[in-house]
TORGU-801784 format. One line per 5 residues: number of its first residue (from 1); for each residue x, y, z of N, C-alpha, C, O. Coordinates in steps of 0.001 Angstrom, whole numbers. Layout:
BEGIN
NUM) X:Y:Z:X:Y:Z:X:Y:Z:X:Y:Z; ...
//
This chain:
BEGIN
1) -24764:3584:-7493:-23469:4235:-7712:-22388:3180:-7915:-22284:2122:-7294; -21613:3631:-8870:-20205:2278:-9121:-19652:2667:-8183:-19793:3856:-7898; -18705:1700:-7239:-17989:1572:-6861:-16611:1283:-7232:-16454:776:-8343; -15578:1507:-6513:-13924:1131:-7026:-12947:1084:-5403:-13283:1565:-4321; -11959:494:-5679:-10974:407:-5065:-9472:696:-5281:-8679:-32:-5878
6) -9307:1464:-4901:-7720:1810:-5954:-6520:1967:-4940:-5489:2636:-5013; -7072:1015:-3854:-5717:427:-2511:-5882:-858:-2436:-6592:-1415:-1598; -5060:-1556:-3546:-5255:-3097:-3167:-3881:-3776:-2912:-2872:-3237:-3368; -3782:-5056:-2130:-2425:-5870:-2218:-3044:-7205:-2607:-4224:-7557:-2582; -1949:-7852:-2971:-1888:-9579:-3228:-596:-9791:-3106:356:-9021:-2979
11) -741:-11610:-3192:168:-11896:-2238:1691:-11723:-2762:2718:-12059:-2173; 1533:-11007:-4235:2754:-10511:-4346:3664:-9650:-3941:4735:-9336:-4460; 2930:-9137:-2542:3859:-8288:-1479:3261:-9138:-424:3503:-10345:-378; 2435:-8503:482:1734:-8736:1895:344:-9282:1785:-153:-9734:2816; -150:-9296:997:-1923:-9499:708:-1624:-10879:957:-423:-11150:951
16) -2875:-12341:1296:-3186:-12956:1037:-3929:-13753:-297:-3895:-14897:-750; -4464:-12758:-574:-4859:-13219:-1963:-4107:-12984:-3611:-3567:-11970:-4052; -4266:-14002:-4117:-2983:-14008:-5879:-3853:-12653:-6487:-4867:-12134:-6021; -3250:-12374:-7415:-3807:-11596:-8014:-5294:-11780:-8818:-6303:-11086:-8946; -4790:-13284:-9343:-6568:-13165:-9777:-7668:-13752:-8745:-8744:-14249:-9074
21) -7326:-13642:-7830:-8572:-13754:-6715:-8891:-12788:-6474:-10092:-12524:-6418; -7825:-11774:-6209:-8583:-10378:-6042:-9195:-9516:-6660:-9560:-8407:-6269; -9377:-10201:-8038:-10004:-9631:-9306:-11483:-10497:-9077:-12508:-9826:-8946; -11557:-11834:-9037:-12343:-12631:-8688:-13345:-11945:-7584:-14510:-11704:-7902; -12936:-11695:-6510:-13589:-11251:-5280:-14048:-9841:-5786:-15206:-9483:-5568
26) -13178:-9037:-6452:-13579:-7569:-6614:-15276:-7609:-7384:-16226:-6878:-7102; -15215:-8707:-8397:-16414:-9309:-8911:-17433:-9590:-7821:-18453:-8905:-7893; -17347:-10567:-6705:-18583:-10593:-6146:-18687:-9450:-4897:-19540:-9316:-4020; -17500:-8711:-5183:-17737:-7570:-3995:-18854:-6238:-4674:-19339:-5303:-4037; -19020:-6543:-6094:-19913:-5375:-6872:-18693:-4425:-7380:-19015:-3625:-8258
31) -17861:-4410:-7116:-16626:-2947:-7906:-16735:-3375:-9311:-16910:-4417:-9944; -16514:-1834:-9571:-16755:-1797:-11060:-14735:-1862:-11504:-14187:-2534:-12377; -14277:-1150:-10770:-12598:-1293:-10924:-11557:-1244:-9859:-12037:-763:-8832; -10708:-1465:-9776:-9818:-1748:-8436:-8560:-1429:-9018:-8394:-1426:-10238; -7344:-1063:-7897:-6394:-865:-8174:-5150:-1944:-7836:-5576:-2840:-7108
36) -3763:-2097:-8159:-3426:-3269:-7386:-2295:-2493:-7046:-2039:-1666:-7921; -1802:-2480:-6420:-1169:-1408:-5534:-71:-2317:-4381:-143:-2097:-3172; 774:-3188:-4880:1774:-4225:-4181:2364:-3397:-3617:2297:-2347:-4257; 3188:-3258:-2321:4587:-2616:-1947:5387:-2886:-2658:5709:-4055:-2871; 5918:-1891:-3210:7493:-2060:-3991:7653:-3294:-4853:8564:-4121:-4819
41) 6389:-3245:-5773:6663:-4590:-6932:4793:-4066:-7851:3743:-3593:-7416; 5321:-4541:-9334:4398:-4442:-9657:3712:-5666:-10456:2771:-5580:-11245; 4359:-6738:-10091:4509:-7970:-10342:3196:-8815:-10952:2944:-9497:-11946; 2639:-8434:-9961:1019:-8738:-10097:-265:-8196:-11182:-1192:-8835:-11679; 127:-6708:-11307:-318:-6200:-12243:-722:-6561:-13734:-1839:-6245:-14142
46) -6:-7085:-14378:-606:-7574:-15689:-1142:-9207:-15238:-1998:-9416:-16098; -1110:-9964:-14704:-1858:-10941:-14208:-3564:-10297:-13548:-4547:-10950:-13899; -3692:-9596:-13032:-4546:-9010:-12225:-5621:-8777:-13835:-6689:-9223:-14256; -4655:-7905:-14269:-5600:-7005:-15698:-6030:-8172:-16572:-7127:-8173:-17132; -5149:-9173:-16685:-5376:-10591:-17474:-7053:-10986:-16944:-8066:-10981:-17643
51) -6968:-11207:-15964:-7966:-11715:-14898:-9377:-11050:-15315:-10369:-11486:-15900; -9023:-9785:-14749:-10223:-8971:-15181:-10225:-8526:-16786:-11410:-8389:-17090; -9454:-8269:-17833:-10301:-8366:-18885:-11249:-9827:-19370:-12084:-10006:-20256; -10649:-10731:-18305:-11852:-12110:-19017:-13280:-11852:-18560:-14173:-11733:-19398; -13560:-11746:-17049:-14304:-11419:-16375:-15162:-10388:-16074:-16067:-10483:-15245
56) -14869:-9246:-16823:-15571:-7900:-16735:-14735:-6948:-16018:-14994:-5826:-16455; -13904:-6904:-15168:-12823:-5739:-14184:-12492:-4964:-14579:-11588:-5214:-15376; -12750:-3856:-14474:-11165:-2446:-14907:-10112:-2940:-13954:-10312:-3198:-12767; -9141:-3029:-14499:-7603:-3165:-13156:-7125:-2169:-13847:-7065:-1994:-15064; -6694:-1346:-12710:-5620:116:-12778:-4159:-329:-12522:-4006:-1101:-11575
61) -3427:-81:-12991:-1778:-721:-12445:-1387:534:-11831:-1511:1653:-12327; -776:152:-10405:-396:693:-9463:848:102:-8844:1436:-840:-9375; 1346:805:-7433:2312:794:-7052:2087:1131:-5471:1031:1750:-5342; 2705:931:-4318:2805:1644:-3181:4124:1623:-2802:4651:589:-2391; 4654:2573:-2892:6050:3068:-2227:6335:3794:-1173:6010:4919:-794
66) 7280:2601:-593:8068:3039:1427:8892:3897:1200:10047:3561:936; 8500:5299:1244:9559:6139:1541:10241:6680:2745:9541:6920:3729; 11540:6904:2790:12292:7435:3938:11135:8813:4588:10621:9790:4043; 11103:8367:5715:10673:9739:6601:11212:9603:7729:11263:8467:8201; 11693:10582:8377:11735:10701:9991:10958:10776:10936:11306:10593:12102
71) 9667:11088:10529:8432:10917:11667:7653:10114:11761:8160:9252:12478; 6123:9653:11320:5647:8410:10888:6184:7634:9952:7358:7420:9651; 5091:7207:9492:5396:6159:8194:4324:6892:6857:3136:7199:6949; 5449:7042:5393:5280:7879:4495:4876:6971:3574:5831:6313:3160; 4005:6725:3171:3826:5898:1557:3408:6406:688:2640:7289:1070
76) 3517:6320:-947:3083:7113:-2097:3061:6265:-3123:4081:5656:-3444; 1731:6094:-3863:1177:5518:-4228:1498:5836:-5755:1915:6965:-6012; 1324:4885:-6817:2039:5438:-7807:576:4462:-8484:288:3318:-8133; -322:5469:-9717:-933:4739:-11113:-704:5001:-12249:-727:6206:-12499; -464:4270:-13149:156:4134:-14267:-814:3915:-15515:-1498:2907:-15338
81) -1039:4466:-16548:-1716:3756:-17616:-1046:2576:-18601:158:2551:-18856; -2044:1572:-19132:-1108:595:-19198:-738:1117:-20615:76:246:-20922; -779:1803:-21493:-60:2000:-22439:1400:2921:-22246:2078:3359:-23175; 1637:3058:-20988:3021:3238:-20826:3907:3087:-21089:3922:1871:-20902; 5318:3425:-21600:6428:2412:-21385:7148:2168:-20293:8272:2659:-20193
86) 6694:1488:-19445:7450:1580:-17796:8230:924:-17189:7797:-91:-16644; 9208:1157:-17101:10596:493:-16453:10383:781:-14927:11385:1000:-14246; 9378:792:-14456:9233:1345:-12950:9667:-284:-12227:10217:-150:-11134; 9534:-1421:-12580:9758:-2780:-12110:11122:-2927:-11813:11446:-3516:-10781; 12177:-2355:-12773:13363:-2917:-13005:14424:-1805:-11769:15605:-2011:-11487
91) 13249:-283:-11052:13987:465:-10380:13396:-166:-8650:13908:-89:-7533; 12131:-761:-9149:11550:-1551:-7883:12926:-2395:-7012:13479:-2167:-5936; 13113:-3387:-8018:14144:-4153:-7653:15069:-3879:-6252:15415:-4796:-5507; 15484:-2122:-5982:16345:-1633:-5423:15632:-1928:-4124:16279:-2390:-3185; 14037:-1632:-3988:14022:-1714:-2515:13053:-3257:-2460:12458:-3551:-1423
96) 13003:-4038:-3531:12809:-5628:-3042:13947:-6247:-2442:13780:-7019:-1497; 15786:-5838:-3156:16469:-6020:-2423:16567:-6184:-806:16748:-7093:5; 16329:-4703:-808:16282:-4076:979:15638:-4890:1540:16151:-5256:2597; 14536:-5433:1244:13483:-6050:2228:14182:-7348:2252:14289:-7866:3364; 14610:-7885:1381:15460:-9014:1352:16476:-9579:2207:16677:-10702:2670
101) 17126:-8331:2283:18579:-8220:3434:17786:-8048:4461:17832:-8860:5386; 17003:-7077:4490:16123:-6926:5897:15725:-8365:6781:16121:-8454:7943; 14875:-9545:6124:14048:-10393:6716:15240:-11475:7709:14991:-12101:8740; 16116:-11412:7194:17057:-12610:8327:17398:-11578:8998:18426:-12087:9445; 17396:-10507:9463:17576:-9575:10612:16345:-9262:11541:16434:-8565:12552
106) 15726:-9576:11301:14248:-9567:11596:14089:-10951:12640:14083:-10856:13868; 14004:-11830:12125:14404:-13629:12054:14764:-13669:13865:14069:-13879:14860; 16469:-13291:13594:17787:-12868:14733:17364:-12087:15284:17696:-12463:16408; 16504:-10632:15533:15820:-10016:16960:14795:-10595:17317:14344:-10141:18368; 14085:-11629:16765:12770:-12487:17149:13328:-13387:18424:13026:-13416:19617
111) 14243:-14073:17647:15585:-15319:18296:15894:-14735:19514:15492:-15164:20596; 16596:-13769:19361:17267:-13134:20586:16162:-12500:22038:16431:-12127:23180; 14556:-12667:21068:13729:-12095:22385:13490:-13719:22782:12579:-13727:23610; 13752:-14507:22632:13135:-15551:23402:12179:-16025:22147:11732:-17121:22486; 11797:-15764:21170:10809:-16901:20227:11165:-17722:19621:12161:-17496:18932
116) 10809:-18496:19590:11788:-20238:18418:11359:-19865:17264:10132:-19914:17344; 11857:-19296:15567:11030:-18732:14792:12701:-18931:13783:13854:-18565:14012; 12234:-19473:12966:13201:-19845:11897:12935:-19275:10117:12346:-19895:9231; 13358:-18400:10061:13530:-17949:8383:12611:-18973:7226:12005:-18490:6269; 12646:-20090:7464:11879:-21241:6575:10313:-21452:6496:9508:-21930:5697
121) 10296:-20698:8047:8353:-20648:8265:8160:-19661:8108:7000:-19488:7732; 8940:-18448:8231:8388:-17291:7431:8230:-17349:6121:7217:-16772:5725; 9116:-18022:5035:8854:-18305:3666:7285:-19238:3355:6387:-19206:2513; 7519:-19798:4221:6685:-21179:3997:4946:-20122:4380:3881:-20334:3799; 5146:-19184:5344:3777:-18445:4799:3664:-17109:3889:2711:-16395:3579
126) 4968:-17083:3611:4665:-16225:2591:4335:-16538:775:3951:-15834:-159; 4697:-17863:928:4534:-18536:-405:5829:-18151:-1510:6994:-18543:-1434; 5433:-17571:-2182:6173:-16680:-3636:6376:-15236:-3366:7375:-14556:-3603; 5521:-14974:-2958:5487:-14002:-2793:6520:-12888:-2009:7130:-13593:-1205; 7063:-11319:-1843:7753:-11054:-1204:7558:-11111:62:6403:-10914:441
131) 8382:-11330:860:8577:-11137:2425:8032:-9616:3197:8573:-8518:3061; 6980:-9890:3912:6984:-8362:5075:6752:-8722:5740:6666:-9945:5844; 6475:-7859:6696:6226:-7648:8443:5090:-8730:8505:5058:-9630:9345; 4017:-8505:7359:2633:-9178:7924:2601:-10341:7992:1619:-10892:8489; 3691:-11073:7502:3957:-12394:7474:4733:-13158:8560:4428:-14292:8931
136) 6054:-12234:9170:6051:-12388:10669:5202:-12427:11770:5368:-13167:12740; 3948:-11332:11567:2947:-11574:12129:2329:-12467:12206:2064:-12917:13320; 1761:-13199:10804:1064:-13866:10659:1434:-15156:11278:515:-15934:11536; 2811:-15535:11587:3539:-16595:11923:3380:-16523:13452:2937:-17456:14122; 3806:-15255:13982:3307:-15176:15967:2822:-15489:16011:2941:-16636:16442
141) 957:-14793:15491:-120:-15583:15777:-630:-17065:15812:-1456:-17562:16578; 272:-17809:14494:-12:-18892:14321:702:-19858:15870:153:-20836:16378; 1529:-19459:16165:2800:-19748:16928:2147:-19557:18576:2551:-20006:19649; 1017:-18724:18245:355:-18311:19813:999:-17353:20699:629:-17129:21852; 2095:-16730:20039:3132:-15597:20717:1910:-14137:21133:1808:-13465:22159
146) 1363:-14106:20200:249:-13105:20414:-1119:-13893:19653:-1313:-14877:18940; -1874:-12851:20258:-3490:-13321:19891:-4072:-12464:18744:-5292:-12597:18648; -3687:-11880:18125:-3903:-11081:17044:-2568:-10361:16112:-1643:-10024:16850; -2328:-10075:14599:-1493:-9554:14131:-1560:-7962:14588:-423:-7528:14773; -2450:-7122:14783:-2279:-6306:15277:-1334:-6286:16963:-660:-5321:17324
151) -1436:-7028:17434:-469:-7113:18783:747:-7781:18543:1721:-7709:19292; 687:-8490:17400:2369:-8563:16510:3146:-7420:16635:4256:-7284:17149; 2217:-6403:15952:2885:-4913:15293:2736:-4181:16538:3297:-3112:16298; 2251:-4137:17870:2360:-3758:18791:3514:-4109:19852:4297:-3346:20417; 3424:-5008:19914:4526:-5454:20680:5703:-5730:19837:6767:-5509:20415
156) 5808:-6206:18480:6906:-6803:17885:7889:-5999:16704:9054:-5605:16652; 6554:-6005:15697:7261:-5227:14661:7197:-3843:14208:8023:-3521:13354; 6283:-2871:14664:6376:-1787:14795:7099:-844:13943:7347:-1548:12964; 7560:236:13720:8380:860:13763:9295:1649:15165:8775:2605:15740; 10458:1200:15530:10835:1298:16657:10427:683:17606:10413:1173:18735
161) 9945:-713:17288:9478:-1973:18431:10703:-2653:18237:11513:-2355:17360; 10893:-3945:19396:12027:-4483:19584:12827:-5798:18464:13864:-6454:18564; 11516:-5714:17237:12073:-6725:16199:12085:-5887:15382:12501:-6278:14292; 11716:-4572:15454:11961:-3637:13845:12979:-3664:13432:13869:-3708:14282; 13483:-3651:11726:14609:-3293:11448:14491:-2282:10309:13507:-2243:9570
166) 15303:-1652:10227:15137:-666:9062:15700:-920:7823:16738:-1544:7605; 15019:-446:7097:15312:-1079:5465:15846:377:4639:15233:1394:4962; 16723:497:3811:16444:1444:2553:15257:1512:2306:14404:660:2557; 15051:3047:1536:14090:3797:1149:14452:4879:256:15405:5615:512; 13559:5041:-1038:13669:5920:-1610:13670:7095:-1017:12978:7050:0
171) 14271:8405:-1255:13427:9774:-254:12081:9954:-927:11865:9532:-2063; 10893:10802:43:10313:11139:-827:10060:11736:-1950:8999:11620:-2564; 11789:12959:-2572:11350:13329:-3774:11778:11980:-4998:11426:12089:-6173; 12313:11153:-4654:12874:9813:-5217:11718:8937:-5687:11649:8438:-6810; 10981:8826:-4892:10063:8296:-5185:9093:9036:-6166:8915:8531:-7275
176) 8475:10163:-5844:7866:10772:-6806:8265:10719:-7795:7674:10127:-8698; 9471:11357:-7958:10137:11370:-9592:10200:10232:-10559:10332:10304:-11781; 10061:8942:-9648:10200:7727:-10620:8872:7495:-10919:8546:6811:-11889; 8152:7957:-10239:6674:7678:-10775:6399:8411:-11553:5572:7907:-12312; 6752:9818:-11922:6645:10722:-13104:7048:10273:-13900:6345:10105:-14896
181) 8401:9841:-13880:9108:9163:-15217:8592:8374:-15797:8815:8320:-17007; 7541:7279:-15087:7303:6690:-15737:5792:6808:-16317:5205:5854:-16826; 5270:8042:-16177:3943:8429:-16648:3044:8502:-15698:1839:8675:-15882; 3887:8305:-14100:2276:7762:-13213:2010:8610:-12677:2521:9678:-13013; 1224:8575:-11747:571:9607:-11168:770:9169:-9466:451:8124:-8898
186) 1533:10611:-8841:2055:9795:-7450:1236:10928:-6047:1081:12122:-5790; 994:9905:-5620:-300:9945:-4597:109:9557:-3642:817:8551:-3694; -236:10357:-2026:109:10304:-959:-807:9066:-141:-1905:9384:313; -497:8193:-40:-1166:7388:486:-1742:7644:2661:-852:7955:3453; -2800:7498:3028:-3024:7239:4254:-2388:8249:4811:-1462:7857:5521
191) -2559:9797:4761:-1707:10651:5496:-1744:10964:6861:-886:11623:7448; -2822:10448:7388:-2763:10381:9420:-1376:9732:9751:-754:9923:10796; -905:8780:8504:328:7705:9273:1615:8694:9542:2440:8434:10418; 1702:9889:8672:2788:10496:8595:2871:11112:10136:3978:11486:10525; 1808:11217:10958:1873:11679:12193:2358:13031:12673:2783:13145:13823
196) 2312:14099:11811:2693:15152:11940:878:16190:12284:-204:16027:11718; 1226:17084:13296:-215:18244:13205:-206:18831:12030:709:18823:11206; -1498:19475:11943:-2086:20036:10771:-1331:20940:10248:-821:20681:9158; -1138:21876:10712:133:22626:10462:1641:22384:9364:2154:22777:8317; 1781:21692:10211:3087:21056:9567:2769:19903:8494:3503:19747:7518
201) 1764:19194:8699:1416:18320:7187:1069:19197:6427:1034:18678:5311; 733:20429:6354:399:21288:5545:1565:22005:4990:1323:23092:4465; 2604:21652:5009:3741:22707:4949:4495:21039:4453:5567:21205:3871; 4170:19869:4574:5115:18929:4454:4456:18715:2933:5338:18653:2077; 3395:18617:2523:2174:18092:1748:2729:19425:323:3031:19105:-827
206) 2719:20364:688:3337:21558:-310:4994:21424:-956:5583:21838:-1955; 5314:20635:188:7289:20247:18:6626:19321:-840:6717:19644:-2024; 5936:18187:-604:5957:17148:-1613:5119:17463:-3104:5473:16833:-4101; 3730:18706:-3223:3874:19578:-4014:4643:19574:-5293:4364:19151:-6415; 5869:20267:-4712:6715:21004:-5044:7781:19569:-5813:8643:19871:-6639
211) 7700:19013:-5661:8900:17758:-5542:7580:17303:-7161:8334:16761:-7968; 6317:17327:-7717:5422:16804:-8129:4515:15675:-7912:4181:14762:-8668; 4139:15997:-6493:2967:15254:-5801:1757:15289:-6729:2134:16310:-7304; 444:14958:-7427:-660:15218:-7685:-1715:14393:-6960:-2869:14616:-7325; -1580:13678:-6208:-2791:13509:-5441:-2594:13236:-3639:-1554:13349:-2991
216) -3708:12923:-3242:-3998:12555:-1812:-4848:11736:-1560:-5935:11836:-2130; -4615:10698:-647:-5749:9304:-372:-6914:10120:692:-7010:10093:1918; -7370:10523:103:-8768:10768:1241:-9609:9822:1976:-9788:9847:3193; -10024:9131:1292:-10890:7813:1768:-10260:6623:1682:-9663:6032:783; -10642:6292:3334:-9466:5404:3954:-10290:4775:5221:-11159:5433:5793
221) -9948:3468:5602:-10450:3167:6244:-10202:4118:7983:-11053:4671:8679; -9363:4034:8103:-8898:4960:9308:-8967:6055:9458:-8962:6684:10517; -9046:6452:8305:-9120:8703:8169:-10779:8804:9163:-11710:8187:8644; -11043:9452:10328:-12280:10063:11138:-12818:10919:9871:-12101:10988:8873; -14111:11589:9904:-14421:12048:9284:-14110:13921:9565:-14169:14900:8820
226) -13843:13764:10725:-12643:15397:10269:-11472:15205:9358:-11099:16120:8624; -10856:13981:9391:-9323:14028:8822:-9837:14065:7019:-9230:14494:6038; -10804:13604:7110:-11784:13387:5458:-11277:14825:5228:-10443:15238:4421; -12068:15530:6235:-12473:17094:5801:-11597:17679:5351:-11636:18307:4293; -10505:17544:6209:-9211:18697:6329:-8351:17742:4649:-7707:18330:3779
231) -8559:16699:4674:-7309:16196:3123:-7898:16690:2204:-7166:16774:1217; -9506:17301:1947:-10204:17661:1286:-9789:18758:919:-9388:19089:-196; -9902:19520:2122:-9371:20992:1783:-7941:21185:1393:-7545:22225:868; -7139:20114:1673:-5580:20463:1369:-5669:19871:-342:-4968:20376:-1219; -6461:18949:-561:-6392:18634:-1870:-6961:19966:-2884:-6568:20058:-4047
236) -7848:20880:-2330:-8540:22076:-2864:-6884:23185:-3083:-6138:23723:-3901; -7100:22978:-1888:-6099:24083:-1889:-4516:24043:-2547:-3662:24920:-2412; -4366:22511:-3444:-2981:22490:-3987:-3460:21718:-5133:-2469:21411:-5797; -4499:21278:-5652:-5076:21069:-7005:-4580:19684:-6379:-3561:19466:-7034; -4674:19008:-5803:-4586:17616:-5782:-5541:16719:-5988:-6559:16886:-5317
241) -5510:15554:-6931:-6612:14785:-7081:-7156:13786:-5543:-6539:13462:-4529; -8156:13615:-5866:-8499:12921:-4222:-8645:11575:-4777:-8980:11335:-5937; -8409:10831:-3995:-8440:8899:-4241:-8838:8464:-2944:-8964:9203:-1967; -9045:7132:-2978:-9711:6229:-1934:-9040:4726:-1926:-8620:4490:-3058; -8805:3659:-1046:-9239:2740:-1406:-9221:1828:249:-9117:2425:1321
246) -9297:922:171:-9344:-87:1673:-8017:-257:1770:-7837:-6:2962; -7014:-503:1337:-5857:-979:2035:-5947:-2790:2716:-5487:-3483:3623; -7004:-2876:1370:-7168:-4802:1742:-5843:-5867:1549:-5196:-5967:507; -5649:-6479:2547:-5217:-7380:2279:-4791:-8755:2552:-3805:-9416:2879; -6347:-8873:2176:-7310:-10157:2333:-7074:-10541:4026:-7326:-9686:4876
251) -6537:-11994:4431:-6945:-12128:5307:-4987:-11299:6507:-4538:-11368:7651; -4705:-10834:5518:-3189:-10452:6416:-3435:-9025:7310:-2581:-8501:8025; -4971:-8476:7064:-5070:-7395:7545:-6606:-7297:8450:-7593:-6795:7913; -6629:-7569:9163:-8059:-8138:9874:-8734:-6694:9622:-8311:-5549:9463; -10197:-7424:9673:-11296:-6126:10065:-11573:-5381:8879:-12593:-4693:8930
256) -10536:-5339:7234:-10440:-4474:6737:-11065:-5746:5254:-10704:-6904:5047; -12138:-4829:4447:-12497:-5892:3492:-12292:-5296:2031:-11822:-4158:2002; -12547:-5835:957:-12171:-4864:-125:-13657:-4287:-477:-14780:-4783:-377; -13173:-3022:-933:-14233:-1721:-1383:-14875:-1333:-95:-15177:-144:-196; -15165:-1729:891:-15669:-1246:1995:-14605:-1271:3179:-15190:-1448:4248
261) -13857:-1206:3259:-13165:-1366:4150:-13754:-1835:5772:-14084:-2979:6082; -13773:-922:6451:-14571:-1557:7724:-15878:-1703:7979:-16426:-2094:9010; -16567:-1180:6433:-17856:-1675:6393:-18394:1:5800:-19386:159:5088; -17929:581:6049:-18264:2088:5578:-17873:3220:4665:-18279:4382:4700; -16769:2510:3611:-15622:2922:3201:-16559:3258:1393:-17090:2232:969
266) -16696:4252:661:-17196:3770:-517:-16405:5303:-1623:-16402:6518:-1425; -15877:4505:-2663:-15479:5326:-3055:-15667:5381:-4921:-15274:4612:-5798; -16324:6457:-4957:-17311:6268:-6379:-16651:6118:-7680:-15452:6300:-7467; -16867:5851:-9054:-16012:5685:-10021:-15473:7087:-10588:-14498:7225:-11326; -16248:8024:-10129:-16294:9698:-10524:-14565:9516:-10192:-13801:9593:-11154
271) -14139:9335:-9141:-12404:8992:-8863:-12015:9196:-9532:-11632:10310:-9888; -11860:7531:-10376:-11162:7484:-11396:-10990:7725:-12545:-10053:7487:-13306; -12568:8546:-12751:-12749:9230:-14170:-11116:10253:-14123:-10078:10286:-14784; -11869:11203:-12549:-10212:12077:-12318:-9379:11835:-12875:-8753:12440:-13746; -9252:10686:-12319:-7461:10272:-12303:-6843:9890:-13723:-5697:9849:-14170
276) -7783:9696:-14099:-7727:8912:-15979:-7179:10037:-16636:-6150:10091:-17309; -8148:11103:-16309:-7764:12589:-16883:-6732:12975:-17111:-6400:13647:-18087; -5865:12485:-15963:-4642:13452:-15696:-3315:12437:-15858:-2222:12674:-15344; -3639:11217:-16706:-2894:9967:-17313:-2216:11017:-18783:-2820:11794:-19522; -762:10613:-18759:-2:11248:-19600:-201:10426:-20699:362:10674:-21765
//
């Protein structure tokens, strides 16, 4: 069976790896195509596709977008065909800003808990690339503040932990709509994160619907295999396309690998036949 991945980062947001490594690796990982899927940049994308048309790759150009929510954490995933005309980069900008203003505030609640942690070593591991959380992390750990990036985001950066800061965000119908505009196809990424009961994601999932949602991430490294069940049925029940991917990114996300995620993760090319389908 082909395999694919259509949740990827590089280090043009949070990932560790450039874009054509992760085209590189997608090669000896066996995927037949992958998605590249940066936070709020799509930067990487035609480098990625460069990569893999030398090499054999399908690269899908993608997107993952932080949208405003009040309860968990909301992301929506945006794929694009590349014969598009897409200005989706130039509306990106608005929340690369945010994260921008965000990171020296970040910096100053680190400072103020007691850590020696200076703005210059956060650059210095983030490379070129944009600034996030995983890179503060990545710096504790190095720093010995914690023993893992996951106890970064536990104790540190969180949402509503004591170094979080909040950034602008599209709303979620904001986000959707720019991904329509620009031909893509916008997909609910990782929906356990939104943290709402069944009930009410079911009633939230129809609002976004309604706003022109067309898909849902089903296969995920974290989704149990009830939560499989139930996105299944909500994808039945509102014509939503179903997608998959690991949420790799490389070594900034432990435990988690590409196309398999924690070792069990597989998500067939039948996907993206879907998703191709329903490319404007």
């Amino acid at each position: 069976m082909d395999l694919i991945d259509l949740h990827v980062h590089t280090n043009i947001s949070d990932g560790s790896f450039s874009p054509e490594e992760v085209v590189r690796y997608a090669i000896k990982k066996g995927l037949k195509a992958i998605a590249i899927t940066d936070h709020d940049s799509m930067e990487g994308n035609e480098r990625a596709k460069k990569e893999g048309d030398l090499i054999g790759l399908e690269v899908i150009s993608g997107v993952e977008i932080s949208a405003e929510f009040s309860y968990g954490t909301l992301h929506i995933l945006g794929y694009f065909p590349w014969d598009s005309n897409n200005n989706m980069k130039e509306r990106l900008i608005v929340l690369q800003k945010a994260r921008e203003e965000r990171n020296p505030l970040i910096v100053k609640k680190l400072q103020a808990l007691g850590i020696q942690i200076e703005f210059d070593e956060v650059k210095k591991i983030a490379g070129y690339g944009q600034i996030g959380r995983p890179h503060f992390a990545k710096l504790l750990v190095e720093k010995g503040i914690v023993k893992d990036m996951d106890e970064a985001f536990d104790r540190f950066l969180k949402k509503g932990g004591p170094a979080y800061v909040d950034k602008f965000r599209f709303s979620p119908k904001q986000s959707i709509n720019e991904i329509k505009k620009n031909k893509g196809i916008p997909v609910l990424a990782h929906p356990f994160t939104i943290d709402l009961d069944n009930d009410k994601l079911i009633k939230k999932i129809e609002e976004f619907v309604n706003y022109g949602l067309e898909g849902i991430e089903v296969f995920y490294p974290e989704h149990t295999l009830e939560q499989k069940m139930f996105y299944i049925k909500i994808a039945k029940r509102f014509n939503l396309l179903i997608t998959g991917g690991s949420d790799f990114h490389g070594e900034n996300k432990e435990g988690i690998d590409l196309g398999i995620g924690k070792g069990d993760l597989r998500v067939p090319y039948v996907i993206l036949e879907n998703l191709k389908k329903r490319f404007r």
